[in-house]
Every structure is written in C-alpha cells, then in structure tokens.
CHARMM-style PDB file with segment names, atoms N, HN, CA, C and O in Angstrom:
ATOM      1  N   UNK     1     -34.030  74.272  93.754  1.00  0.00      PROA
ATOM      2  CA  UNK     1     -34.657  73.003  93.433  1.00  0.00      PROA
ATOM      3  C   UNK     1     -34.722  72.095  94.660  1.00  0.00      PROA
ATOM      4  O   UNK     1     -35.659  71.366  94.987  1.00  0.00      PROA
ATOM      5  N   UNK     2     -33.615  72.263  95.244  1.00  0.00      PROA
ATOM      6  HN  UNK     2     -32.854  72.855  94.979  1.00  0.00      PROA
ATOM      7  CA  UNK     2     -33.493  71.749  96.476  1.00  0.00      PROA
ATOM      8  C   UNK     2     -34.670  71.496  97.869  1.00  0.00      PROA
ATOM      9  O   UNK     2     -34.910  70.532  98.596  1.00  0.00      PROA
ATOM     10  N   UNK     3     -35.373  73.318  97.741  1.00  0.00      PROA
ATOM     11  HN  UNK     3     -35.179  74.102  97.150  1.00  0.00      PROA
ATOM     12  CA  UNK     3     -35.620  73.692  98.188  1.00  0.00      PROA
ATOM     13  C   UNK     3     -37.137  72.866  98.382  1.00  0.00      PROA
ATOM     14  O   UNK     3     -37.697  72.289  99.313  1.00  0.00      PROA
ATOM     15  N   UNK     4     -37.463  73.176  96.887  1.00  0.00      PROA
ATOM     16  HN  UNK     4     -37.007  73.646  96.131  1.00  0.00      PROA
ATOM     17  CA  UNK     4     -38.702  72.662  96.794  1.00  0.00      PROA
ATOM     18  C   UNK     4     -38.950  71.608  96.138  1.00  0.00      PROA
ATOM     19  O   UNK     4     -40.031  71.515  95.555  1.00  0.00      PROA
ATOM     20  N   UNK     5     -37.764  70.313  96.070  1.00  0.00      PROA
ATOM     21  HN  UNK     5     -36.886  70.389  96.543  1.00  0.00      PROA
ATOM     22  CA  UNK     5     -38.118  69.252  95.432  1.00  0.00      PROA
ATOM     23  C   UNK     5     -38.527  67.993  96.169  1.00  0.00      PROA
ATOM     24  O   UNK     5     -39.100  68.174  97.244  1.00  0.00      PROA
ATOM     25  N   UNK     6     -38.336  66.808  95.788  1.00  0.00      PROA
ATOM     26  HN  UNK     6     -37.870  66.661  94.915  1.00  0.00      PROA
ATOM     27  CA  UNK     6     -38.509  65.523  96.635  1.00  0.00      PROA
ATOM     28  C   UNK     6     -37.127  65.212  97.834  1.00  0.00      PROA
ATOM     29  O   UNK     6     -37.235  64.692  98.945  1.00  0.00      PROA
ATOM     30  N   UNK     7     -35.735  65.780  97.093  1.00  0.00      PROA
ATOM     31  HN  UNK     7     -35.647  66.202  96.191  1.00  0.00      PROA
ATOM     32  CA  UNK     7     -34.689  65.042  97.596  1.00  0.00      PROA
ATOM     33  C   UNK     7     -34.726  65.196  99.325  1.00  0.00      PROA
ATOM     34  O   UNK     7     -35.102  66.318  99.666  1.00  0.00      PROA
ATOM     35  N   UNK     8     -34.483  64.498 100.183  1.00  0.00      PROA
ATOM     36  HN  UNK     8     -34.177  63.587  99.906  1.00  0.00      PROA
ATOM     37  CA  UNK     8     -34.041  64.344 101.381  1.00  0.00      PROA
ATOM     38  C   UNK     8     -32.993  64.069 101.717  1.00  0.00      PROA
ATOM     39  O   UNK     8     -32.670  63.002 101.194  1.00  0.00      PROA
ATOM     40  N   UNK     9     -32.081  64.548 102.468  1.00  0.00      PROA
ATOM     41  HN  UNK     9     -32.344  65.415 102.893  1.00  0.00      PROA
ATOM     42  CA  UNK     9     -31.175  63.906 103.278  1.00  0.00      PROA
ATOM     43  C   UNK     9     -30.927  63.120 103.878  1.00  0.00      PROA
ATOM     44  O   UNK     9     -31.647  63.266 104.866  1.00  0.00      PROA
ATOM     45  N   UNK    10     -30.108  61.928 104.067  1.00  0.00      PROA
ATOM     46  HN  UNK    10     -29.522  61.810 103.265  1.00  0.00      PROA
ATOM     47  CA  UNK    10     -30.345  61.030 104.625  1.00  0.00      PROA
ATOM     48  C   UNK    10     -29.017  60.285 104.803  1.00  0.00      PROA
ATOM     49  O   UNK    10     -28.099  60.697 104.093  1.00  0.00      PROA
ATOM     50  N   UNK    11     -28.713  59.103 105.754  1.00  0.00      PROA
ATOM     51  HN  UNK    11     -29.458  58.769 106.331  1.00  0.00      PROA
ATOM     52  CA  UNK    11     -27.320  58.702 106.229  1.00  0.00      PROA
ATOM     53  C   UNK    11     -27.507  57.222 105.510  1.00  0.00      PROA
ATOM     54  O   UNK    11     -28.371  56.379 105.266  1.00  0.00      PROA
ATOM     55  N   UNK    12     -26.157  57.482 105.349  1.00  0.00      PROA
ATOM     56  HN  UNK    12     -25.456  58.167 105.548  1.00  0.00      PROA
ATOM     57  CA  UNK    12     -26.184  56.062 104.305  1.00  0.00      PROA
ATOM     58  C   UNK    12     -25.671  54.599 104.698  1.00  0.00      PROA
ATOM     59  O   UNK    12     -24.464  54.459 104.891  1.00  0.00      PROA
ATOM     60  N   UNK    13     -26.678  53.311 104.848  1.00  0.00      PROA
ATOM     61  HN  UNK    13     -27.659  53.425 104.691  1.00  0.00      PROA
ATOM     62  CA  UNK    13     -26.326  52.352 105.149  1.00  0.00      PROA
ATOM     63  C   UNK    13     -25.108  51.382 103.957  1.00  0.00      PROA
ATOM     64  O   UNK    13     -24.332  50.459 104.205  1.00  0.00      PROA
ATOM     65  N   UNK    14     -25.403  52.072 102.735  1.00  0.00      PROA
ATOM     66  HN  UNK    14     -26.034  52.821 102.534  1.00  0.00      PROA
ATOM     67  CA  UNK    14     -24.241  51.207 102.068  1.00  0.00      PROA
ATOM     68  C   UNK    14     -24.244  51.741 100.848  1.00  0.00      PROA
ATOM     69  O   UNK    14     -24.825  52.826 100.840  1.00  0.00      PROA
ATOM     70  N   UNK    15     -23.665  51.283  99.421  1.00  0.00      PROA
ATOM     71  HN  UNK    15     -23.193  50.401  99.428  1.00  0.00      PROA
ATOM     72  CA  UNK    15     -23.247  51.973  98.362  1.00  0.00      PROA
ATOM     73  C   UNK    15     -24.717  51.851  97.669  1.00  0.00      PROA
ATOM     74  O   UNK    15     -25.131  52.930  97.245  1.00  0.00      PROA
ATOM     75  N   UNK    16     -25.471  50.879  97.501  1.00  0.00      PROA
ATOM     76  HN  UNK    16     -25.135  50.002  97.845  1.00  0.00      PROA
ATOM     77  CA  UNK    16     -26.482  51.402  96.805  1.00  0.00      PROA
ATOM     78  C   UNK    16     -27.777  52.396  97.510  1.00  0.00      PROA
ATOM     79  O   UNK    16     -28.760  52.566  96.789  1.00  0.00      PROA
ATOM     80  N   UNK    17     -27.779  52.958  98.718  1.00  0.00      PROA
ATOM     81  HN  UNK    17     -26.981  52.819  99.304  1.00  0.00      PROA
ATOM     82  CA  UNK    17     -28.420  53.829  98.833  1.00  0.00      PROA
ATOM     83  C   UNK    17     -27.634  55.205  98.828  1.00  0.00      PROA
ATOM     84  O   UNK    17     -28.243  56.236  99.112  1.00  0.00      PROA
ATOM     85  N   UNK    18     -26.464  55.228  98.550  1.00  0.00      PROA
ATOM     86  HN  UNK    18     -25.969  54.390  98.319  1.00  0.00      PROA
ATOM     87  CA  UNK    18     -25.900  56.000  98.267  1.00  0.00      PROA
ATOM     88  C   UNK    18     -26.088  56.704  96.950  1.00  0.00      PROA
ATOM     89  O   UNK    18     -26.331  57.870  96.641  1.00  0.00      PROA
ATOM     90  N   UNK    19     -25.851  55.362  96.146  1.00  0.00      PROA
ATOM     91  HN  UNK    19     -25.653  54.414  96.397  1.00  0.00      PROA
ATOM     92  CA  UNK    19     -26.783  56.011  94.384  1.00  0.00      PROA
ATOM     93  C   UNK    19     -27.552  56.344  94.025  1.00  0.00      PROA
ATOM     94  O   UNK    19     -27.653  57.113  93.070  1.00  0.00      PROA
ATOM     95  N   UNK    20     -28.751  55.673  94.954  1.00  0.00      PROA
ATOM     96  HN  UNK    20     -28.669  55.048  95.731  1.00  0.00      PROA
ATOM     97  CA  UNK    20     -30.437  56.031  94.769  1.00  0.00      PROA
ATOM     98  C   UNK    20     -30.261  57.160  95.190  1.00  0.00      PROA
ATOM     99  O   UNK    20     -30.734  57.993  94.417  1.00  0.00      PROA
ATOM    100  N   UNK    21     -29.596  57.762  96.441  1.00  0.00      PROA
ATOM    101  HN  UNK    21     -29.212  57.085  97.069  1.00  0.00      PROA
ATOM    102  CA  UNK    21     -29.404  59.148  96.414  1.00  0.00      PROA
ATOM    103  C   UNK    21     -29.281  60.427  96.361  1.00  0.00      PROA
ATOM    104  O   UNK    21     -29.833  61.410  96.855  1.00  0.00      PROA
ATOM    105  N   UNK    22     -27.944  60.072  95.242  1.00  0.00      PROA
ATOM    106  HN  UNK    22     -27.495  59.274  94.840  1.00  0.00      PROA
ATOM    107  CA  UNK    22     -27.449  60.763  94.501  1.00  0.00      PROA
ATOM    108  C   UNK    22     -28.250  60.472  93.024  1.00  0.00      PROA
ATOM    109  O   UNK    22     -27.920  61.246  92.125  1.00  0.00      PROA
ATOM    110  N   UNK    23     -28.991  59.720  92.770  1.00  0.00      PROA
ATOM    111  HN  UNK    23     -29.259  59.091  93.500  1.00  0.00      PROA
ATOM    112  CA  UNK    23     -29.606  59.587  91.228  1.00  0.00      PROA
ATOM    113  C   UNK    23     -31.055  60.778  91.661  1.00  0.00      PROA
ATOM    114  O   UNK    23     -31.563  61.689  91.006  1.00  0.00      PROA
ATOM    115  N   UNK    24     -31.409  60.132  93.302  1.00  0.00      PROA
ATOM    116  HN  UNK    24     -30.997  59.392  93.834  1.00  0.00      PROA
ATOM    117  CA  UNK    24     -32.841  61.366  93.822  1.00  0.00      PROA
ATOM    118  C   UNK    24     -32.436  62.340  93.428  1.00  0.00      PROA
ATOM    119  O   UNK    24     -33.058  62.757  92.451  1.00  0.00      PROA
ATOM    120  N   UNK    25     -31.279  63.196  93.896  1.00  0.00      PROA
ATOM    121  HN  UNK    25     -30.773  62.857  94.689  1.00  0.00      PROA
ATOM    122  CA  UNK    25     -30.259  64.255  94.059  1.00  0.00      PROA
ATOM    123  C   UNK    25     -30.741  64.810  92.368  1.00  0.00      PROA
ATOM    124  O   UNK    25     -31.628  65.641  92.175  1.00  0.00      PROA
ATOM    125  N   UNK    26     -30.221  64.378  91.660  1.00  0.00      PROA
ATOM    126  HN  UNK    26     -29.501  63.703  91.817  1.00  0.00      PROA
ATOM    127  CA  UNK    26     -29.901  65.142  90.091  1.00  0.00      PROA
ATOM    128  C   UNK    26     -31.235  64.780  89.423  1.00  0.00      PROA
ATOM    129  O   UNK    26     -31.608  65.477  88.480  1.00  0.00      PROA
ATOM    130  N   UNK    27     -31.924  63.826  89.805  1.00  0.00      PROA
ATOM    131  HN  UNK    27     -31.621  63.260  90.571  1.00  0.00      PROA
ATOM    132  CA  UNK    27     -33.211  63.441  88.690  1.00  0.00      PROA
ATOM    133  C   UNK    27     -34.414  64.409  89.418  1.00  0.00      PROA
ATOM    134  O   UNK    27     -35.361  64.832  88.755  1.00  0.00      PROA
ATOM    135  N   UNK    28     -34.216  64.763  91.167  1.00  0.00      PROA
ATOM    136  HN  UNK    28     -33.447  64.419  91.706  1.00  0.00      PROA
ATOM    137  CA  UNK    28     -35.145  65.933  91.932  1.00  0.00      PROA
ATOM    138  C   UNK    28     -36.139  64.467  91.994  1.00  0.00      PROA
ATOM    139  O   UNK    28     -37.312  64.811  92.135  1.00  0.00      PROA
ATOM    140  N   UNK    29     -35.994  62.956  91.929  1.00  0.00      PROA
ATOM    141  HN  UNK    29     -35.040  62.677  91.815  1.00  0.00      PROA
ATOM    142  CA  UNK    29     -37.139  62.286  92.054  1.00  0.00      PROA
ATOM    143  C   UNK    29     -37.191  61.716  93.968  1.00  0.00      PROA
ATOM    144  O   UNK    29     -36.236  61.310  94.630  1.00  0.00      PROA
ATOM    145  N   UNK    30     -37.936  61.806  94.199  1.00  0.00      PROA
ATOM    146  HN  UNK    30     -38.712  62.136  93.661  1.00  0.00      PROA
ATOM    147  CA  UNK    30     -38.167  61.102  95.538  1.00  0.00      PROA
ATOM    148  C   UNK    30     -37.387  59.551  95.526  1.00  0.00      PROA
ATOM    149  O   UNK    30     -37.594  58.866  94.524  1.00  0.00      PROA
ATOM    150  N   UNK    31     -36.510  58.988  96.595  1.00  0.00      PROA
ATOM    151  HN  UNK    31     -36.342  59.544  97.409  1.00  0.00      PROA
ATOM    152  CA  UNK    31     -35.809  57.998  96.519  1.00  0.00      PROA
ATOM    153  C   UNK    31     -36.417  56.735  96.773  1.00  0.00      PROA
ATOM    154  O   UNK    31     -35.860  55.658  96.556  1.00  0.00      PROA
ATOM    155  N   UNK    32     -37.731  56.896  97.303  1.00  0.00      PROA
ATOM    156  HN  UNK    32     -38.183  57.771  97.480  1.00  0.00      PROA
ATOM    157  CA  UNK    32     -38.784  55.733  97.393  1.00  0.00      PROA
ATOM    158  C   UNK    32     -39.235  55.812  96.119  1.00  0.00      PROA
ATOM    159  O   UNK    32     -39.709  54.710  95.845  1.00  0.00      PROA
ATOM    160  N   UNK    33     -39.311  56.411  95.375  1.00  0.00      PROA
ATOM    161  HN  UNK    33     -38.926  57.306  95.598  1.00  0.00      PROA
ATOM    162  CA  UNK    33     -40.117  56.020  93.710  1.00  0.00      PROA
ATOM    163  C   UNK    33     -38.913  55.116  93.051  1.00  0.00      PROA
ATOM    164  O   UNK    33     -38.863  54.034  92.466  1.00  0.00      PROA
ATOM    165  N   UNK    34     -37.973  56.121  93.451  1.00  0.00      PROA
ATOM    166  HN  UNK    34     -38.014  57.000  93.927  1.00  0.00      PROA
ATOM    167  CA  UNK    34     -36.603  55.241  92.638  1.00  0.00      PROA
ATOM    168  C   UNK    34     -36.409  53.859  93.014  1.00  0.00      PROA
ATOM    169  O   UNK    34     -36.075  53.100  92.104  1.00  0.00      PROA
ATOM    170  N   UNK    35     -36.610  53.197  94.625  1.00  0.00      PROA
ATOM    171  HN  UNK    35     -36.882  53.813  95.364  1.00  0.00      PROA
ATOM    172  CA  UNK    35     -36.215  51.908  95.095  1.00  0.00      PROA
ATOM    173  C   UNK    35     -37.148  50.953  94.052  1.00  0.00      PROA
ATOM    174  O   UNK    35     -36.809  49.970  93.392  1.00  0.00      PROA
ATOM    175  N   UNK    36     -38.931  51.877  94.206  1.00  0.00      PROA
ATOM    176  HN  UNK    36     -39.207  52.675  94.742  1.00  0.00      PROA
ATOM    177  CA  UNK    36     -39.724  51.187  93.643  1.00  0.00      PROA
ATOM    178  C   UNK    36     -39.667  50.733  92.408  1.00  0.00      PROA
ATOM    179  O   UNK    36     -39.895  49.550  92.154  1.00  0.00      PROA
ATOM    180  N   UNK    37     -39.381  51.548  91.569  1.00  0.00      PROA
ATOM    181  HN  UNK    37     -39.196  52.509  91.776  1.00  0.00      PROA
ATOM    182  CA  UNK    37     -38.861  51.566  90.064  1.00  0.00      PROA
ATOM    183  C   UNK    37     -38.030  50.404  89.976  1.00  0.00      PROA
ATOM    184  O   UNK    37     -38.494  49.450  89.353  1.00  0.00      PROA
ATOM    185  N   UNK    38     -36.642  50.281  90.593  1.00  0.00      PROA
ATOM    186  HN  UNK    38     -36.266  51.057  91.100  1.00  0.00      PROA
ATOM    187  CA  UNK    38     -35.819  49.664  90.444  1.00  0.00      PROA
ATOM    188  C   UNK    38     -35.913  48.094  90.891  1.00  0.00      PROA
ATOM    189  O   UNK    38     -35.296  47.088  90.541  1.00  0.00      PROA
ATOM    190  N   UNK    39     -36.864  48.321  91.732  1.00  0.00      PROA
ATOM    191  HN  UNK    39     -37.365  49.138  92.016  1.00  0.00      PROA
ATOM    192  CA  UNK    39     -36.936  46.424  92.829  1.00  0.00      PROA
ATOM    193  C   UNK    39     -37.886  46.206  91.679  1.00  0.00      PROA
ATOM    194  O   UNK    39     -37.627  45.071  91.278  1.00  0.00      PROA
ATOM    195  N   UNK    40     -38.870  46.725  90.934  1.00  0.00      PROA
ATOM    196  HN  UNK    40     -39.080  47.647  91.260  1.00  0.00      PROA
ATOM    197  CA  UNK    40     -39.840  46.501  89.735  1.00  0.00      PROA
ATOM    198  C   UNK    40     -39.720  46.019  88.620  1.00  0.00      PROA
ATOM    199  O   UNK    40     -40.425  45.238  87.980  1.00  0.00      PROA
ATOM    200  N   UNK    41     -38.186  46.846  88.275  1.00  0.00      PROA
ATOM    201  HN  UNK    41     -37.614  47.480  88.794  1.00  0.00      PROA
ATOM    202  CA  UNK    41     -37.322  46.196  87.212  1.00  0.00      PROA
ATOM    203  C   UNK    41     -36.670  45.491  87.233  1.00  0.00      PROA
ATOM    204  O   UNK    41     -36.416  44.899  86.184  1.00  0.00      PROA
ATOM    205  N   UNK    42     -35.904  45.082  88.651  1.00  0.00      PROA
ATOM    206  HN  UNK    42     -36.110  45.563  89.503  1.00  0.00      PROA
ATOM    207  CA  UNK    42     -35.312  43.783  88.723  1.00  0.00      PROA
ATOM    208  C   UNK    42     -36.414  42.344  88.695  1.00  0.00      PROA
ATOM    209  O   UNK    42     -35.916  41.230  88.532  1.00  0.00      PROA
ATOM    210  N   UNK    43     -37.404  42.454  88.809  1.00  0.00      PROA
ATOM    211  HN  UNK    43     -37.808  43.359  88.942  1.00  0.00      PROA
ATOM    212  CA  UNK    43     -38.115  40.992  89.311  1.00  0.00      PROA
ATOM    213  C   UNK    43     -38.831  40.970  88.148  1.00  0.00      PROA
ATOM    214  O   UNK    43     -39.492  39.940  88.014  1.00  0.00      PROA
ATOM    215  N   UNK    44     -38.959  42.150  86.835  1.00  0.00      PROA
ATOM    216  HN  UNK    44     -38.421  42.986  86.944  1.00  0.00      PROA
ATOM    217  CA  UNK    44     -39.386  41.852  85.338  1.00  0.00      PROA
ATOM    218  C   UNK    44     -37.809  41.038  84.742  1.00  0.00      PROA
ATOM    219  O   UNK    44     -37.973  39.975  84.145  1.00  0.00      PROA
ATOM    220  N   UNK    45     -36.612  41.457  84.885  1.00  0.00      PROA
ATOM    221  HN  UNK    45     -36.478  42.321  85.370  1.00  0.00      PROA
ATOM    222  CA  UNK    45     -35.617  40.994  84.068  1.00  0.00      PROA
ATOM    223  C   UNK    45     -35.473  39.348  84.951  1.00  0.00      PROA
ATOM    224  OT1 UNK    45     -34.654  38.512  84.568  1.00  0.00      PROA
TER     225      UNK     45
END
C-alpha cells in the first residue's frame, strides 16, 4: 500500500504534523488533503 499510495515521508516540525502523518499513514490519504480538510473544518466550527 505503501508502495503505491499517497503517504510520503517526511521530518517532522512538531506534534501536529506528526498526526496528519500518521492519520496519511493508516487512512493511505495524501497529507495535503488532510491539512486541507482540517484548516476547512476549523474556520466552519
């Protein structure tokens, strides 16, 4: 999955790109969809 998914490797500036991550990691989603998703849902709540 690894092989052929979105996840990248990458060095971590602090704990929440650490999660986006590890959430890329197990969900196989690209970690720029995830930031997007998430900065999207913060400025609706």
């Amino acid at each position: 999955r690894q092989l052929f998914g979105y996840h990248q490797p990458t060095t971590y500036q602090n704990d929440h790109e650490q999660w986006i991550d590890s959430l890329s990691q197990s969900w196989n989603i690209h970690r720029n969809t995830l930031e997007f998703n998430l900065k999207k849902n913060v400025n609706i709540t």
